[in-house]
N, C-alpha and C positions, 0 to 999 in steps of 0.2 A: 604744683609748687616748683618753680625753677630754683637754678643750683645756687645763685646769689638767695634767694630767700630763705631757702636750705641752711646755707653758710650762717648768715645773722640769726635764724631762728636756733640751729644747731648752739652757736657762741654764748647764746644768752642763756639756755641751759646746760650750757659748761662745768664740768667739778674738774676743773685741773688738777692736774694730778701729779704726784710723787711722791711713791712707793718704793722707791730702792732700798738692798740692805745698805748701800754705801753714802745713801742721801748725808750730806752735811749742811748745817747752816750756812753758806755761800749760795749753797743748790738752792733751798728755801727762801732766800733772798731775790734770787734769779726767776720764780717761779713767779711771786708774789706781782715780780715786777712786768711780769709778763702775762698778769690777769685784767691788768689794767690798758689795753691796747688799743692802737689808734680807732678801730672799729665800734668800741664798746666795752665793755666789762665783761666777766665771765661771771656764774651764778656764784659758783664756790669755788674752796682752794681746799684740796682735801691730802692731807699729810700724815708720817706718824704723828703718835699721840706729844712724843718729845720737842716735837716741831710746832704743837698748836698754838700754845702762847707768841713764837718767834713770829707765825702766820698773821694770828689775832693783830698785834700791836701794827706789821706794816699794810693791813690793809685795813682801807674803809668801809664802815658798819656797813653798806650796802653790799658787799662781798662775804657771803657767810664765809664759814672757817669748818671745815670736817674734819672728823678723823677716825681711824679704823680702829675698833678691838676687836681681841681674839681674833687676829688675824694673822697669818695667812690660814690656819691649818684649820680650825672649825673646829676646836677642842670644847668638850664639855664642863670647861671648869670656870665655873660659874666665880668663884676666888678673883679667879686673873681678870676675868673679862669686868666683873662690877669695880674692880682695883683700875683699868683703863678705861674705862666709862667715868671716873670719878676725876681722875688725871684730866682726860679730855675736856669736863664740865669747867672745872677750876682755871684751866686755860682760857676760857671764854670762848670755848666753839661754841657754835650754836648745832652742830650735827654729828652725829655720829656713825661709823657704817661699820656693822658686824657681823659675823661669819657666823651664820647657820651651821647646828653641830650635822654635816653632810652626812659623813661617814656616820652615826648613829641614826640618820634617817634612814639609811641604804640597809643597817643594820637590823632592821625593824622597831628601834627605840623610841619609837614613835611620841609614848607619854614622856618620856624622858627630854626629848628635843621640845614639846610643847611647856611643858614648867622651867625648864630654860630660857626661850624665848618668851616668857610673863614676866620673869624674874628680869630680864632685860628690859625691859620694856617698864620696869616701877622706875631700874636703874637709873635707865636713861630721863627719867620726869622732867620735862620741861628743853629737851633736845629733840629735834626732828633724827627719828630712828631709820636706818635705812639696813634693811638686814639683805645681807649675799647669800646667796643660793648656793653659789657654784654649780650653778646647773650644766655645766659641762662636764662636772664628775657623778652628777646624778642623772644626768644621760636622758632618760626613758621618760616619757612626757606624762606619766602618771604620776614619776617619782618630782618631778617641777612640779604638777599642777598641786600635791600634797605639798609641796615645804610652801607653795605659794601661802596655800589657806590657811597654813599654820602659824606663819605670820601676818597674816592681816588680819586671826582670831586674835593676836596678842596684841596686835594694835599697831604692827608698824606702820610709818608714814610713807614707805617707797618699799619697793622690793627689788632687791640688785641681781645681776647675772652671776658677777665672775669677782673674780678676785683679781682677775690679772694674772694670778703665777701657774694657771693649772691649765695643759697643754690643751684646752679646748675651752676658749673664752664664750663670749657673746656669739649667738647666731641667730638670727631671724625665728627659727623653728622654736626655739626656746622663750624668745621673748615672744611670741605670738599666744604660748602654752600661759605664761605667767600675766598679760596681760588681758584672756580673758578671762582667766581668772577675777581680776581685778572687776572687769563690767561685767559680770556678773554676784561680785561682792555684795554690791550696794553702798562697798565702800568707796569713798572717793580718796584712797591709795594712790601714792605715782609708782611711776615704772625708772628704774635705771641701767641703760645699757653701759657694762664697762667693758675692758680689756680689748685690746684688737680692731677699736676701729680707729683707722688713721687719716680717711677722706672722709668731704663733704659727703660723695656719693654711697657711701658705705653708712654712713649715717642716716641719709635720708628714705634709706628701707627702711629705718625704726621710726622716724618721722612719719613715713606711710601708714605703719602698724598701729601706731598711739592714735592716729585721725580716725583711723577704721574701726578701731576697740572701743576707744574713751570718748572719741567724739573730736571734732576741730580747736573746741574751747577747753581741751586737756593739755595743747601744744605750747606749755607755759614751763617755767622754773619748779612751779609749786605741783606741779602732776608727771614731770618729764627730766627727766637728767641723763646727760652722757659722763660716764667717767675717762677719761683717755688724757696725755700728755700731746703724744704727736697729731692729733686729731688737731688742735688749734692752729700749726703750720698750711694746713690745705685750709683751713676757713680763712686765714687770713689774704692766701693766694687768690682764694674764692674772691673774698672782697675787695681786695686791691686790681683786680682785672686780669692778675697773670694767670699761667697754666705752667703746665709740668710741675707743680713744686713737688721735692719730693718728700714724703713725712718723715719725720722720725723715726729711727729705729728702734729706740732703747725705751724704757718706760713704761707706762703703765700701757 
């Protein structure tokens, strides 16, 4: 695959992003406006959950709308997280992305992270569920390949990397752990790389990964998502014929 098919392929599985604690409606104004780009559209637009209605109304039904619970920190309180699953639903997203209780997986709460992630997953009825791993704070590729399974027992529809805030986002290693998990499921699960990638070229190691794991006909919206903000700035350079741009710093 060359770096322009990369780019368009990368775009169209797009969740734009914005994640700040300082995000304001201006920001989410600017964001929305910026899914809809001379290239193409991106898959989604994924915000807080305060932001999902302001999301929903300026963009077009072909633009899903996400947003995060029990996030950042991967708490076990089942309260908050179904109280922001229900917030998100009423706004008219159609996705939802939540943080895996980490820290009680690491802890050996093994039953306890599994009837959490069911209880999410009735939550979310009728949302594409995409639960985070943080597998950069679960490190050890036994402890990914278990929170993998334990979400695709409960039925999510994607399995995410990172969060974005925890000093070891997406890597190769980690996504390779979690997606084969995935082809050996049975399930037909997507995979979503976030945090930290900001080029075409830095993307299209996970483009390689998803072809190698799932197959060529996985390389779609409905099997493959990038979460990233500055990631969209190098696709757009990709497509317009320039070079050197440089990404983003700030964001997700």
């Amino acid at each position: 695959m060359n770096i322009r098919d990369a780019a368009q392929l990368a775009l169209q599985c797009l969740d734009l992003t914005s994640l700040n604690d300082q995000d304001t409606a201006e920001d989410i104004a600017r964001l929305c406006a910026r899914a809809q780009g001379p290239h193409g559209a991106v898959a989604a637009v994924c915000v807080w959950p305060r932001f999902a209605a302001q999301a929903r109304e300026a963009l077009p039904r072909a633009i899903r709308v996400a947003a995060v619970a029990n996030f950042p920190d991967g708490s076990l309180d089942l309260a908050r997280t179904r109280a922001e699953i229900d917030e998100i639903a009423r706004a008219g997203a159609q996705e939802v992305d939540v943080v895996l209780p980490y820290r009680a997986l690491i802890a050996g709460q093994t039953a306890e992270v599994a009837d959490f992630l069911a209880e999410v997953r009735e939550a979310a009825e009728g949302l594409t569920l995409k639960i985070i791993l943080e597998s950069g704070e679960l490190a050890q590729p036994e402890l990914i390949a278990e929170a993998t399974r334990l979400s695709l027992a409960a039925g999510a529809d994607f399995v995410k990397t990172s969060t974005g805030k925890s000093p070891v986002s997406a890597t190769p290693e980690a996504a390779a752990v979690m997606l084969q998990e995935i082809a050996t499921s049975g399930v037909a699960a997507g995979f979503k790389a976030s945090g930290g990638i900001r080029s075409v070229a830095e993307a299209q190691v996970y483009l390689d990964l998803a072809a190698a794991k799932l197959g060529a006909q996985a390389l779609n919206p409905q099997r493959l998502r990038f979460g990233a903000s500055g990631l969209l700035n190098d696709i757009e350079a990709q497509l317009s014929g320039q070079t050197g741009a440089t990404p983003a710093s700030h964001g997700y």
